[in-house]
C-alpha positions in Angstrom: 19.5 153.2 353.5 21.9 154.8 355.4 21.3 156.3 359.2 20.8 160.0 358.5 22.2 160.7 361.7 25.4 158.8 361.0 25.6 160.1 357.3 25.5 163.8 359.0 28.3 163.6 361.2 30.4 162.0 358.7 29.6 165.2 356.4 30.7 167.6 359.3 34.0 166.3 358.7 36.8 163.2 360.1 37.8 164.8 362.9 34.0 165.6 363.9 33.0 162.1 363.2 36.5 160.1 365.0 35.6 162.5 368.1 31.9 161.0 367.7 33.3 157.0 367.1 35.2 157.3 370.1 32.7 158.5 372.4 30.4 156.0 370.7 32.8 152.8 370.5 29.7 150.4 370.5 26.9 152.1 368.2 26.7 150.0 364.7 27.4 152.7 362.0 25.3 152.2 358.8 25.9 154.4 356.1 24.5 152.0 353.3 24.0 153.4 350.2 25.6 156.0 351.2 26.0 158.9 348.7 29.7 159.5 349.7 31.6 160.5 346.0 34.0 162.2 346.2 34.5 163.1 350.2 37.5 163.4 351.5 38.0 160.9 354.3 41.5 160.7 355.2 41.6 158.8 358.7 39.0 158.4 359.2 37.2 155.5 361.6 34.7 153.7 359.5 36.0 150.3 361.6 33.1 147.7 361.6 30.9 150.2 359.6 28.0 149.0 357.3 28.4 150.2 353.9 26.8 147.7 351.4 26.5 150.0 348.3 27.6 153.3 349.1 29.2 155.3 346.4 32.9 156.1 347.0 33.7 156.5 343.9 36.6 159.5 344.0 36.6 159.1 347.6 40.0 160.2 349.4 40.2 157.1 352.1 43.8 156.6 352.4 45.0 156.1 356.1 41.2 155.3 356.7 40.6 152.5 359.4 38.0 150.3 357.5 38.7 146.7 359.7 35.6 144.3 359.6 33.4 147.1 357.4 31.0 145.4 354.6 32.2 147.1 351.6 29.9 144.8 349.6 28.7 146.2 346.6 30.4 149.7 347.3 31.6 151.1 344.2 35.7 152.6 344.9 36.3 153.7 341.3 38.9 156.5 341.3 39.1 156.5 345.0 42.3 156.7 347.0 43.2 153.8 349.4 46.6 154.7 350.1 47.2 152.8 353.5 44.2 151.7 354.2 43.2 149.2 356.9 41.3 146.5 355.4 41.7 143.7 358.0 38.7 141.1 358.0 36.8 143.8 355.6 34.1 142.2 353.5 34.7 143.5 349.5 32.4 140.9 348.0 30.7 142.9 344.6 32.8 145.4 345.3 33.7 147.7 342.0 37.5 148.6 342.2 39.5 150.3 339.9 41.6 148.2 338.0 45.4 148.1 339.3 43.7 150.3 342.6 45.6 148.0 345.3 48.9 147.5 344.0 
């Protein structure tokens, strides 16, 4: 389960939760199983973040920063990943859309 107090500064918004990452640099974020359809998370930090089966699905991410996250299991139908960084990310069981990273 995810870390409550994690899951509600990400719901405050990405500018409230970057300002919190970066006075935080070192804290593990866990939002797993993370209820997160549908948010709108352009830019946001989620670098390194634990988010084996969250829900994304409809999830605005593009320009999000998601290097060395575990995305295993997370489900990204319908979401946006325009621009996303994905470098050393872990998708294993992940549930894209088809054609979503061309």
């Amino acid at each position: 389960m995810a870390n409550i107090e994690h899951f509600t500064i990400l719901k405050q918004g990405v500018s409230t939760w970057n300002a919190w990452r970066a006075e935080h640099p070192d804290v593990q974020v866990d939002l797993n199983q993370a209820p997160l359809r549908g948010m709108r998370l352009v830019g946001v930090n989620l670098e390194g973040a634990l988010l084996i089966d969250a829900d994304l699905q409809g999830t605005d991410l593009s320009h999000a920063n998601l290097a060395r996250a575990n995305l295993s299991g997370v489900n990204l139908s319908d979401a946006q990943c325009r621009a996303i960084c994905l470098d050393q990310a872990l998708l294993v069981r992940a549930k894209p859309q088809e054609n979503q990273f061309r």
